[in-house]
C-alpha positions as CSV (number, residue, x, y, z in Angstrom):
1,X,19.6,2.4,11.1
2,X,21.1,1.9,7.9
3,X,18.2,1.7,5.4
4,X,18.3,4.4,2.1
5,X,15.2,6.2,1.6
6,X,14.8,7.3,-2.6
7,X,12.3,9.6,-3.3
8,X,10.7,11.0,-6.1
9,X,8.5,14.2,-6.5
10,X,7.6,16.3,-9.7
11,X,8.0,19.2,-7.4
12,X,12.3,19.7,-7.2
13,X,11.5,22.2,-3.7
14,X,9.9,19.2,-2.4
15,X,12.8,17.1,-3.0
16,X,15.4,19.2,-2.6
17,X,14.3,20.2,1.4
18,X,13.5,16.6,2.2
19,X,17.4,15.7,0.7
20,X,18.8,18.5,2.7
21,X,16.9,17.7,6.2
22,X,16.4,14.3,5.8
23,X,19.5,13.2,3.5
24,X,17.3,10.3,1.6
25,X,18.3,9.8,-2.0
26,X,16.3,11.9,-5.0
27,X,15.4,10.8,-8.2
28,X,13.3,12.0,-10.9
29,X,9.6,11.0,-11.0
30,X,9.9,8.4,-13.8
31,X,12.8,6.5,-12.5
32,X,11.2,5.7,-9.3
33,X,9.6,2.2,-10.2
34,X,13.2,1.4,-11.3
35,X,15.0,2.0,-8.4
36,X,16.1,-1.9,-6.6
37,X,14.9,-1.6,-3.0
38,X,12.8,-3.8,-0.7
39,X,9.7,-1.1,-1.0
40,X,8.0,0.4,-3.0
41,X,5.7,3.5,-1.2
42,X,3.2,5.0,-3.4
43,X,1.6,7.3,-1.2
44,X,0.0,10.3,-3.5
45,X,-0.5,9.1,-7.1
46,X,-3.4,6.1,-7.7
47,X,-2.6,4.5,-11.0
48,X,0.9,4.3,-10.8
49,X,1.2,0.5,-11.4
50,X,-0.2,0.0,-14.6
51,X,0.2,-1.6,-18.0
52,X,3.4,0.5,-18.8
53,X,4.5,0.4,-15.9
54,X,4.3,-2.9,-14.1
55,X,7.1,-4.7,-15.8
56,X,9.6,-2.1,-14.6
57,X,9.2,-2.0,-10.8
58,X,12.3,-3.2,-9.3
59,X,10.6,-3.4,-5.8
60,X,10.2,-6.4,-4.0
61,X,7.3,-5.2,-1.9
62,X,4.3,-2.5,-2.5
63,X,3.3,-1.1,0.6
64,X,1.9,2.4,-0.2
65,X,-1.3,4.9,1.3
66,X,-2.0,6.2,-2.2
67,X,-5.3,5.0,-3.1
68,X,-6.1,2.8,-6.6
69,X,-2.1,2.2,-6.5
70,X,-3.1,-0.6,-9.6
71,X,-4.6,0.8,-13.2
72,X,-6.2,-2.7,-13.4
73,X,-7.1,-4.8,-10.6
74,X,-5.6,-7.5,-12.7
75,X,-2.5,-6.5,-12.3
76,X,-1.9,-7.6,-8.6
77,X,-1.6,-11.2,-10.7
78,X,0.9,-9.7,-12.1
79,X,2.7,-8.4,-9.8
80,X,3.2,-11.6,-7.9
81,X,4.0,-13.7,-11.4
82,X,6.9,-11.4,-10.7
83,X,7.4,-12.1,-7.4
84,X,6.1,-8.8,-6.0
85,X,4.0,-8.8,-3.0
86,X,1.3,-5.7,-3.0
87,X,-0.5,-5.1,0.4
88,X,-3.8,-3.7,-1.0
89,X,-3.7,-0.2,0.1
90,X,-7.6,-0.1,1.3
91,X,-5.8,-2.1,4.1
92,X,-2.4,-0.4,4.1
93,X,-4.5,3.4,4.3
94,X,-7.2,1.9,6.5
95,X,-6.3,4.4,9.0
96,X,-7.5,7.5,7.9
97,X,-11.1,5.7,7.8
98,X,-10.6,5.2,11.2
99,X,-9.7,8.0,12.6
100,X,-12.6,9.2,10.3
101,X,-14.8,7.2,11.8
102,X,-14.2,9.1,15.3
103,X,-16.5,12.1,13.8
104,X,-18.7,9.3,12.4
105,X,-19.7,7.2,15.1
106,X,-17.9,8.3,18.3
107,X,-14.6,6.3,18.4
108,X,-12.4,7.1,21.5
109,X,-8.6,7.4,21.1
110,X,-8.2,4.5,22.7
111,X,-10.5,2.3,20.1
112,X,-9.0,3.9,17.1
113,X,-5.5,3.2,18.4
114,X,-6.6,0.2,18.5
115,X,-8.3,-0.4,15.5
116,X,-5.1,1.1,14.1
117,X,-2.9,-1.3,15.2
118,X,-4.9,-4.5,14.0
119,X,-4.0,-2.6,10.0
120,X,-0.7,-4.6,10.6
121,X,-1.5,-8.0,11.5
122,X,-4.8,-7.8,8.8
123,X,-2.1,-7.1,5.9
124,X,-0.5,-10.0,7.5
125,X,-3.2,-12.3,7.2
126,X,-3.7,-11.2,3.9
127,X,-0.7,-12.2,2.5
128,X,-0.9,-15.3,4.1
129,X,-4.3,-16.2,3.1
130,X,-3.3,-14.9,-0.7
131,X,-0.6,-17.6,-0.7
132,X,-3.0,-20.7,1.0
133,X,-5.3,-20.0,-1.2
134,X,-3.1,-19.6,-4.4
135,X,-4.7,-16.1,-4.7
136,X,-2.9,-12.5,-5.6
137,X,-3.3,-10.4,-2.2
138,X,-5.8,-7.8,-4.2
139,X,-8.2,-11.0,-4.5
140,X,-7.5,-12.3,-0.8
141,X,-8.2,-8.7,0.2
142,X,-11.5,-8.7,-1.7
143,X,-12.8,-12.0,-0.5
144,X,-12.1,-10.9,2.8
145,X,-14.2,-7.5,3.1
146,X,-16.8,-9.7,1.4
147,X,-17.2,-12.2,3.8
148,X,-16.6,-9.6,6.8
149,X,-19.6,-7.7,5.3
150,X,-22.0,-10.7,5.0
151,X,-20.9,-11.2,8.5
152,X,-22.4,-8.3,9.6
153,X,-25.5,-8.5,7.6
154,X,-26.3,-11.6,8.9
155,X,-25.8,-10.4,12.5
């Protein structure tokens, strides 16, 4: 479709067979945050945004699975000073809870697929709520899960 697809990887075999089968575009580990794309994809490595680190991302979007993507929770501020949107990844990964949840409490395929498919439109609402509110999406995201809990301790 057009789109080019950088990755980075301390491990070269890793790159090197995803360049050859998939043709995306390697870099080293440490250039990553540099590269200028629309996404940014942390998917293995928490703490990768950080106070080194946040300044440098040439990203205009974080949507990664990588859990703790942010050093500081303080640092989603940030990132939106700079006009980067980060979809908190307890949302973004929320779907290996539930397909955890399937062992847990019985979940069909049907209701996890579900479930899986509302992760979109709750990042969605998010953001939005992030920007009515004058919030970074970190904090929206937070606010959220804690009203959403009292909800169900009050029911």
């Amino acid at each position: 479709a057009g789109a080019v697809v950088t990755v980075a990887d301390p491990r070269a075999e890793v790159t090197a067979k995803a360049a050859a089968e998939l043709g995306v575009r390697v870099v080293a580990p440490e250039e990553i945050l540099t590269v200028e794309t629309d996404f940014l994809v942390p998917c293995a490595l928490g703490g990768i945004i950080n106070a080194d680190t946040v300044d440098r991302i040439a990203a205009r979007f974080i949507v990664g699975a990588a859990n703790n993507q942010l050093a500081d929770p303080a640092l989603s501020a940030r990132l939106l000073e700079r006009g980067i949107l980060h979809a908190p990844d307890f949302l973004v990964s929320a779907g290996g809870v539930i397909g955890g949840a399937v062992e847990l409490v019985g979940f069909d395929e049907a209701e996890v697929r579900a479930r899986s498919e509302a992760i979109g439109p709750a990042v969605v609402d998010v953001l939005r709520r992030a920007e009515e509110l004058g919030l970074d999406p970190l904090t929206a995201a937070e606010h959220a899960v804690a009203e959403r809990l009292a909800a169900e301790a009050a029911a």
